[in-house]
N, C-alpha and C positions, 0 to 999 in steps of 0.2 A: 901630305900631312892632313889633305882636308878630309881623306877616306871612313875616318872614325867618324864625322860627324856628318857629310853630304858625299855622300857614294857619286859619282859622275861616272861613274865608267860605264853603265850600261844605259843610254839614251836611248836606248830602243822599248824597252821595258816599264809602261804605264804602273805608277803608283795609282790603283784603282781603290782606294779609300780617301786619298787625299783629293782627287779628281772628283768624284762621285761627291761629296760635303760642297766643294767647289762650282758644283753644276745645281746643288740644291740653292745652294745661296744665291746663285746667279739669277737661276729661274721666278725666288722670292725677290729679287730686286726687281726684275722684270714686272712680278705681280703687286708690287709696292704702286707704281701708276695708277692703277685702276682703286688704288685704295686711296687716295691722297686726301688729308684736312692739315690745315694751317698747324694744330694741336701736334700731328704723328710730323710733320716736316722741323714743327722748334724743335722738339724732343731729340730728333736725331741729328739736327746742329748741333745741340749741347753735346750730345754724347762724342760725334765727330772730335767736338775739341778738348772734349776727356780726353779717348780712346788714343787718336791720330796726334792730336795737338800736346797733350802735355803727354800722355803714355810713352809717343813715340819719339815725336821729335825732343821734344825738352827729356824724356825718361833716357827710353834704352839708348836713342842716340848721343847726345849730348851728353848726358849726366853716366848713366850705364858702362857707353861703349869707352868714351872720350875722355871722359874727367875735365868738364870743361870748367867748372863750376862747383860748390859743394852745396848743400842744403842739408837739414838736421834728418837722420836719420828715418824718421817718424815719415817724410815728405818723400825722401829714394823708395821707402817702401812702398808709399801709395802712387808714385808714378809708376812705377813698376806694376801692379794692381792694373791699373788703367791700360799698360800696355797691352797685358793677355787679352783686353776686350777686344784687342783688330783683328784674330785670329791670327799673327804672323811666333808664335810661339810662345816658350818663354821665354824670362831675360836672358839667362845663362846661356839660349840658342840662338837669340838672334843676336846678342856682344858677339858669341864667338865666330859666328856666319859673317858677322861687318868686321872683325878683328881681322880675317882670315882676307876681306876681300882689299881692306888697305894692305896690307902684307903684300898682295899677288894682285892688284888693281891694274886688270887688263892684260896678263900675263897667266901665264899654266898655272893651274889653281885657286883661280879665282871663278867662286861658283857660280856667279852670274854677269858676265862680260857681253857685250855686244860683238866682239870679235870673235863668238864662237855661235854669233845669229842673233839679231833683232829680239824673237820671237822665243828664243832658250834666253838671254837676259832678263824678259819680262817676267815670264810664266812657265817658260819648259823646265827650267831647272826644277822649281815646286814639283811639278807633275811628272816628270822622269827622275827627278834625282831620291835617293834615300834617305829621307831626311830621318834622321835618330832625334827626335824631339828630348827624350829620356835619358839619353847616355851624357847621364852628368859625370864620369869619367872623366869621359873625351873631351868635354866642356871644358872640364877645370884646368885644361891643361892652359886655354886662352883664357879662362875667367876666371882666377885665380882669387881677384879682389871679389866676385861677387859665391865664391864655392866655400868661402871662410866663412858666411853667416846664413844659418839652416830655413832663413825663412827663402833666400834663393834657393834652395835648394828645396825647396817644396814648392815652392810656386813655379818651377821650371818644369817637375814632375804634373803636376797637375793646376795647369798653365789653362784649362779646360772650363775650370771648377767656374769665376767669375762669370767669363762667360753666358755659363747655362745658367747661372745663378740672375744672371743680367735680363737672359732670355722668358725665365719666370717671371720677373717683376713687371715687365714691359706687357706679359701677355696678362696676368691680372689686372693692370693697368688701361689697356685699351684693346684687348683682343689680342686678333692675329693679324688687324690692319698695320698694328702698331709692330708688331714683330716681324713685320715685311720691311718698315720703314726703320724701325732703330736695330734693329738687328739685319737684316739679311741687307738691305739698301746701304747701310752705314758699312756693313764690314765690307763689302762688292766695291764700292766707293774707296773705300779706305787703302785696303789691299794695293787696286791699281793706281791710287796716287803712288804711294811707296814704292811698286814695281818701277812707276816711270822715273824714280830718279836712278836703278839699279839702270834701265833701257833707254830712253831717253835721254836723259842728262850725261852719257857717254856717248854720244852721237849728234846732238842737235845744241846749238849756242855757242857763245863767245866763250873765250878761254884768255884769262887775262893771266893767268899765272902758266909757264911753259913744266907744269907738270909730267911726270913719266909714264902718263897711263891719260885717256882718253877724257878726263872729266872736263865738261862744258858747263856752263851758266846755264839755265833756260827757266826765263820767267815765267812761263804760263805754269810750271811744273813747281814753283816756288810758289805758289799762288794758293796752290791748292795743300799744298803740305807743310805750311806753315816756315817757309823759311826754307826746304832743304832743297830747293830747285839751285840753290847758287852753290851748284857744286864743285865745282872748280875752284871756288875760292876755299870750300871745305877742305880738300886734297890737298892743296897748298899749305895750310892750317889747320889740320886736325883737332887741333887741342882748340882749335879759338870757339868759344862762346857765341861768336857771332860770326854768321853766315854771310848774312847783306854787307858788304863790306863799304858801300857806296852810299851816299846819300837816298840816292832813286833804287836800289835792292832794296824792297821792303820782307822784313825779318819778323813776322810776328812774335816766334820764340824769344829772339834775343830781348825782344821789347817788354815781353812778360819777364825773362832772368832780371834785366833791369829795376821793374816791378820790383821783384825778391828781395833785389841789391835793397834798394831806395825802403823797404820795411824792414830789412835789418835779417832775412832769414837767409840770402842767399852770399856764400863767401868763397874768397879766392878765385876770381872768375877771371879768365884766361883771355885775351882780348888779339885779333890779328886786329891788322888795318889794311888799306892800298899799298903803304910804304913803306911798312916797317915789317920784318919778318914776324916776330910775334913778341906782344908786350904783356907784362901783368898789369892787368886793371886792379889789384888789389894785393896788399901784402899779406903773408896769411896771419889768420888772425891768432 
């Protein structure tokens, strides 16, 4: 089912446009070193926890893919927004790419497993597989909730626009040093955090929940991506809101949903624990 939207069948067969953008960006993080001030290193923390931090983890994953949580429409929209900045697509592609891999997590059809190579979990599926960024069709068949309102549906098509639009600002802003560091260094960055919990987090850490697909714990991988290193407990809980299920898993995200909770924007937030299968932190309102 996943052939409408990530072709796998031909591994042999370089996606040389998505590769080539991949080796530029690599190459400008590379040249982001030689360009380093205090000024181009804050900028691209902040953006990091735009982009990575609420686009991705609090956005497409949590809120997007999961429903773990609600927030006013106004706020789904601009997490969404901030997603497109990491370059991993749009909403409507990466929901149905993470829909597809709890579906098939670790088993035939899941487009990025560890059991079909380390090194195709991380990064081969990108660069060999076909990815249909566009075919909002095929999308809606998983994203059904986000194919009902047309601004998904434009911002999946041209998932791009921000971006470049980001890429401008940054380089009127402080040159090209600056667009080594918040552009090419932050998306390089960003990218392989996310990778490591698709390759990584199915292979390396504890597993506290005897889930049916490979998902581990792994703090250093939590560390860096705001919370989604503790993935085992995720797979156990998909719906839950929070990740860090333990006192000592520190959960950035979940700490920020709480934020939400505690001013009144965030509702119906979906809560696992250690011991309980899964509770409602909140009736809906």
């Amino acid at each position: 089912m996943t052939t409408d939207i990530i072709s796998l069948s031909n591994r042999q067969k370089l996606n040389w446009p998505t590769t080539l953008i991949l080796a530029l960006l690599h190459v400008g993080a590379i040249a982001a070193f030689f360009m380093f001030s205090w000024r181009n290193l804050a900028i691209t923390v902040l953006l990091y926890w735009l982009a990575t931090g609420l686009g991705i983890s609090m956005g497409y994953h949590r809120l997007h893919t999961h429903r773990s949580y609600q927030v006013p429409r106004w706020l789904e929209y601009a997490f969404a927004v901030c997603g497109t900045l990491t370059l991993e697509g749009g909403p409507m592609f990466w929901v149905a790419t993470h829909r597809i891999h709890h579906q098939n997590s670790d088993q035939p059809g899941d487009p990025h497993s560890p059991r079909d190579g380390a090194w195709w979990s991380h990064v081969g599926w990108i660069l060999f597989g076909e990815t249909n960024h566009n075919n909002t069709r095929a999308m809606a068949k998983y994203t059904p909730d986000l194919a009902k309102h047309k601004f998904y549906l434009w911002l999946n098509n041209y998932h791009w626009v921000p971006l470049v639009a980001l890429t401008a600002l940054m380089f009127a802003l402080g040159g090209w040093s600056l667009v080594m560091w918040a552009i090419c260094f932050r998306v390089v960055f960003g990218l392989h955090a996310t990778w490591l919990v698709n390759s990584a987090t199915h292979m390396w850490g504890a597993r506290r929940f005897p889930t049916r697909d490979d998902s581990r714990n792994t703090w250093w991988v939590a560390l860096i991506t705001f919370g989604e290193g503790w993935h085992n407990n995720h797979h156990a809980h998909p719906t839950s809101a929070r990740h860090g299920l333990a006192w000592y898993e520190f959960d950035p995200s979940w700490l920020q949903i709480k934020l939400l909770k505690f001013i009144g924007i965030a509702k119906r937030i979906h809560v696992a624990s250690v011991n309980t299968r899964l509770a409602s932190e909140e009736k809906a309102a």
